[in-house]
C-alpha positions as CSV (number, residue, x, y, z in Angstrom):
1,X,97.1,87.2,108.3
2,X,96.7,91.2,108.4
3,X,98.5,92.7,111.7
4,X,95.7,94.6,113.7
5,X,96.5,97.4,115.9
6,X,94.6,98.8,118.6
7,X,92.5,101.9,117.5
8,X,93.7,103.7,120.7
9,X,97.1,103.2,121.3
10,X,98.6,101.5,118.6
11,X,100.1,98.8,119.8
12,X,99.8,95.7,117.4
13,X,96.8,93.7,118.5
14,X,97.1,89.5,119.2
15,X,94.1,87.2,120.9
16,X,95.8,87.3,124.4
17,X,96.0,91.0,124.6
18,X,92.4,91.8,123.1
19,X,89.8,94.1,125.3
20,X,86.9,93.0,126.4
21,X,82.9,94.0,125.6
22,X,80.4,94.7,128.0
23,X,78.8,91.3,128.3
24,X,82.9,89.4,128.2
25,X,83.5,88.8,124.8
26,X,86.6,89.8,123.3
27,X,86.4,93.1,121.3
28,X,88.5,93.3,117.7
29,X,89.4,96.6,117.9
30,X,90.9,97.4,121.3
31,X,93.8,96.1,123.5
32,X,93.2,95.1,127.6
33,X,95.4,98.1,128.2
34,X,93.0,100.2,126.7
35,X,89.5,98.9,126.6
36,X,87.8,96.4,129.2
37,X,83.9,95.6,130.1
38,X,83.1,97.5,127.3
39,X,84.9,100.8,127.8
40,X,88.0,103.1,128.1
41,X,90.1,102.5,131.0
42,X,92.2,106.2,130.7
43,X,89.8,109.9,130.6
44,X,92.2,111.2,128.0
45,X,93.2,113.2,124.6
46,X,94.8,111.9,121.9
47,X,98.1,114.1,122.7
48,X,97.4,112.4,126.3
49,X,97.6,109.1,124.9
50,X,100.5,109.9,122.7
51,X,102.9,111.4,125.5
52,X,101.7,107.6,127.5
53,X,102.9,105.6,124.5
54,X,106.4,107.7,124.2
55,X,107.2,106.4,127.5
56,X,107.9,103.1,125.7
57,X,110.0,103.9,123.1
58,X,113.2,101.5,123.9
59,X,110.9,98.8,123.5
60,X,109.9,99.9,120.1
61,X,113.1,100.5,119.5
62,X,114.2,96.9,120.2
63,X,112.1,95.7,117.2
64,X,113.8,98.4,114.8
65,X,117.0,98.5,113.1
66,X,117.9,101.8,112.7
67,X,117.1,103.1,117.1
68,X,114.1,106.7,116.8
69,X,114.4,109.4,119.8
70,X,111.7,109.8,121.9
71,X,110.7,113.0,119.9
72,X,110.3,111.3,116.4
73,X,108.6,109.2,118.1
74,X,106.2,111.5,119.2
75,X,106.0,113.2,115.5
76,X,105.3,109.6,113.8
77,X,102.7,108.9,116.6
78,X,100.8,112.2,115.6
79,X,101.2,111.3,111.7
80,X,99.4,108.0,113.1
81,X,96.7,108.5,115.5
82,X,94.7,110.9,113.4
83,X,94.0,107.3,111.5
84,X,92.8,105.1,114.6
85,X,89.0,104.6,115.5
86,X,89.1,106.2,118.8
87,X,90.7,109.1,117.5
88,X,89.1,109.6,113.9
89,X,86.5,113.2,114.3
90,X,83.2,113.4,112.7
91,X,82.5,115.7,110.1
92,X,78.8,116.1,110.1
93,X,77.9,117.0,106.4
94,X,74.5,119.1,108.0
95,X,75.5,123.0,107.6
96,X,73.3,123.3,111.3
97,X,75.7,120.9,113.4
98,X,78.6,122.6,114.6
99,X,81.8,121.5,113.9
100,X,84.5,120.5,116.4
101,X,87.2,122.3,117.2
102,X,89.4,119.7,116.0
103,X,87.7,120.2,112.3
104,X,86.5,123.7,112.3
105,X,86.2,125.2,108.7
106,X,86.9,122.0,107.3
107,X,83.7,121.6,105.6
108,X,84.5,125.3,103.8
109,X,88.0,124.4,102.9
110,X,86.7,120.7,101.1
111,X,83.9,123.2,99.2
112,X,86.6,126.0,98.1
113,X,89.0,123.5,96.8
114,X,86.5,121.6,94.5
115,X,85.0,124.9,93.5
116,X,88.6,126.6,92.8
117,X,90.9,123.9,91.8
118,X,91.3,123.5,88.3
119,X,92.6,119.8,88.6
120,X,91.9,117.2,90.7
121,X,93.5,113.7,91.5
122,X,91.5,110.6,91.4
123,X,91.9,107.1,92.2
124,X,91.1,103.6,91.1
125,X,92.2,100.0,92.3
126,X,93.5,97.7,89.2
127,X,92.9,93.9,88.8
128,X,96.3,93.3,90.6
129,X,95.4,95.2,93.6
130,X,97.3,98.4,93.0
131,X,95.8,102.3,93.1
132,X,96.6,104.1,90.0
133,X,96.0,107.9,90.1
134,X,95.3,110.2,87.6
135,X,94.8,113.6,87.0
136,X,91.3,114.9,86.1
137,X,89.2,118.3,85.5
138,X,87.8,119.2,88.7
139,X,84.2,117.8,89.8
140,X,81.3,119.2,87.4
141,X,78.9,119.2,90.4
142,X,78.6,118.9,94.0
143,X,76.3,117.5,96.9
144,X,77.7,119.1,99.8
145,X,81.1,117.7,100.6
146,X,79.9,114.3,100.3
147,X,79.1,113.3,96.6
148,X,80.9,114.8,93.8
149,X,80.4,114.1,90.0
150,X,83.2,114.0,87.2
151,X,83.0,113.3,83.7
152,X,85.3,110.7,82.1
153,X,85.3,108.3,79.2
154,X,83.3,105.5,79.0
155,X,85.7,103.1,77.8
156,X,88.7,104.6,80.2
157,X,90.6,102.2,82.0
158,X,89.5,104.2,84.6
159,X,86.2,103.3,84.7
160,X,86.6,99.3,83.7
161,X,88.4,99.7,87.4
162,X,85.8,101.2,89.3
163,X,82.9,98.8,87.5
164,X,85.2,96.0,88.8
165,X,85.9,97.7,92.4
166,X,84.2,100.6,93.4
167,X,86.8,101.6,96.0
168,X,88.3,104.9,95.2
169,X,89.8,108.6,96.5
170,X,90.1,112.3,95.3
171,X,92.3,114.5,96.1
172,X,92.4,118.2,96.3
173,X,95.8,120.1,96.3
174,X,96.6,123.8,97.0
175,X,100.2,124.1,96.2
176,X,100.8,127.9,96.9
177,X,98.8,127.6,100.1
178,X,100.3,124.3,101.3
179,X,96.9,122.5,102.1
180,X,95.9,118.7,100.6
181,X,92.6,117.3,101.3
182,X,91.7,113.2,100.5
183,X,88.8,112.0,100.6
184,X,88.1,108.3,100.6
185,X,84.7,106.7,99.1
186,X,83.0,105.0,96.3
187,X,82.7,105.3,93.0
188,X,79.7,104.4,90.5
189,X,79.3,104.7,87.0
190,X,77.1,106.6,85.2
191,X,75.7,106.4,82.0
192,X,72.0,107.1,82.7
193,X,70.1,110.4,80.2
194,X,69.8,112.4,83.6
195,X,72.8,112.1,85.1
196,X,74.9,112.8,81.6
197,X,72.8,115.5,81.3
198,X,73.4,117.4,84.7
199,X,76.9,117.6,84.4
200,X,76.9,118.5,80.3
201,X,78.8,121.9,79.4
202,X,79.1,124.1,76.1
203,X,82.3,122.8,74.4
204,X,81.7,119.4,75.4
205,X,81.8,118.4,72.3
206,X,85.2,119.1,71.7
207,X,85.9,115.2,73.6
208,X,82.2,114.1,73.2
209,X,81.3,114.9,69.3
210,X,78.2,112.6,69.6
211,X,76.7,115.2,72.3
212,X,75.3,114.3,75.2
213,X,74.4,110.8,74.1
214,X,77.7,110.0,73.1
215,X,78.2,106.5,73.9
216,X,81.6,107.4,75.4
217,X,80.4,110.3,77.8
218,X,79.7,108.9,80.9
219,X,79.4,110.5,84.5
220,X,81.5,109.7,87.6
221,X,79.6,110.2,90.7
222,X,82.2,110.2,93.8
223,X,80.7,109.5,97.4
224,X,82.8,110.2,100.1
225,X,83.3,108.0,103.4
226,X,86.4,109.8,105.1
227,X,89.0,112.0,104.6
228,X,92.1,113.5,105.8
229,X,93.5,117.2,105.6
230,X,97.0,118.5,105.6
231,X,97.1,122.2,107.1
232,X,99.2,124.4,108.8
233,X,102.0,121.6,109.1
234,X,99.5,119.3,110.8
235,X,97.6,116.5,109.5
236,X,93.9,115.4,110.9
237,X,91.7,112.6,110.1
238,X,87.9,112.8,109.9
239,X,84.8,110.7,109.2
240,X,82.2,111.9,107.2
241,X,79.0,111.3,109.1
């Protein structure tokens, strides 16, 4: 059975130590420590949280072979939390909502990258279970920073992948300026007239010499779910809402 942890503090998750909901029953995603009667027993931050959990590192310690200081501790903690429900940020994909200061300019550093990047890194799930990444031209077109279209080859291995599981990511790296961006989603397959058409270029041809209907053309449409950035030495986890 998959270990749960508890989406605030971490701490692997078991039937005796589960939270409670408002009307008594047990809640999946919080510990008692945490979460009882259907909310959070500690006003805090997540760096609040983190600095409680540190106190506890010799226990942690007892269950690893190689001993951590309280300080990498800390460091793998705020690798970690970013990731957990109560900590995950909403990134509202409306231009009028304004963003959190956990997440500001977010939204313009997702846009700039697809816009400027000349490659971009996608991935697929194969029948064994495993991702498989690839490199690809960067997306043709763009909703926002939610769905974004590629072009591929209909009979890629790629594509028998995401026909079989839609589960996928992008990802969008800026080497000189030391930034990553994933973004987590779905993706469909295209094949429809319309949709081959809206992302067709001049010089297609060159991989597509049957045109736009080319049997093998096909369209990638990308819809992301959640993401995570890497910036300024510090990584942050968001939802796309």
């Amino acid at each position: 059975m998959e270990q749960k942890f508890c989406q605030s503090c971490g701490m692997p998750l078991t039937n005796e130590i589960l939270g409670t909901n408002a009307d008594g029953s047990k809640n999946e995603d919080y510990c008692m420590y945490c979460y009882m009667d259907g909310k959070f027993l500690q006003d805090c931050t997540m760096d609040e949280m983190i600095e409680h959990c540190a106190q506890f590192v010799d226990e942690v310690n007892k269950g690893l072979p190689q001993p951590i200081t309280k300080e990498e501790y800390i460091g793998q903690m705020k690798m970690y939390f970013p990731h957990l429900k109560r900590w995950r940020k909403e990134l509202s994909i409306d231009d009028d909502t304004p963003e959190s200061p956990a997440l500001m300019g977010v939204k313009d550093l997702i846009a700039k990258m697809a816009d400027t990047l000349p490659i971009t890194m996608i991935s697929s799930v194969d029948e064994e279970g495993f991702p498989c990444t690839k490199a690809m031209l960067s997306p043709r077109v763009r909703e926002g920073i939610k769905v974004f279209y590629f072009t591929t080859n209909t009979f890629s291995l790629r594509v028998a992948h995401y026909k079989a599981n839609p589960k996928a990511s992008i990802y969008f790296c800026d080497a000189e300026g030391f930034k990553g961006m994933m973004l987590r989603g779905t993706m469909e397959v295209l094949t429809d007239a319309k949709s081959k058409e809206m992302i067709w270029r001049d010089g297609d041809t060159e991989y597509y010499p049957g045109g736009v209907t080319d049997p093998n053309y096909c369209v990638l449409k990308f819809t992301a779910t959640d993401g995570r950035f890497y910036s300024d030495f510090y990584p942050r986890s968001f939802v796309i809402g």
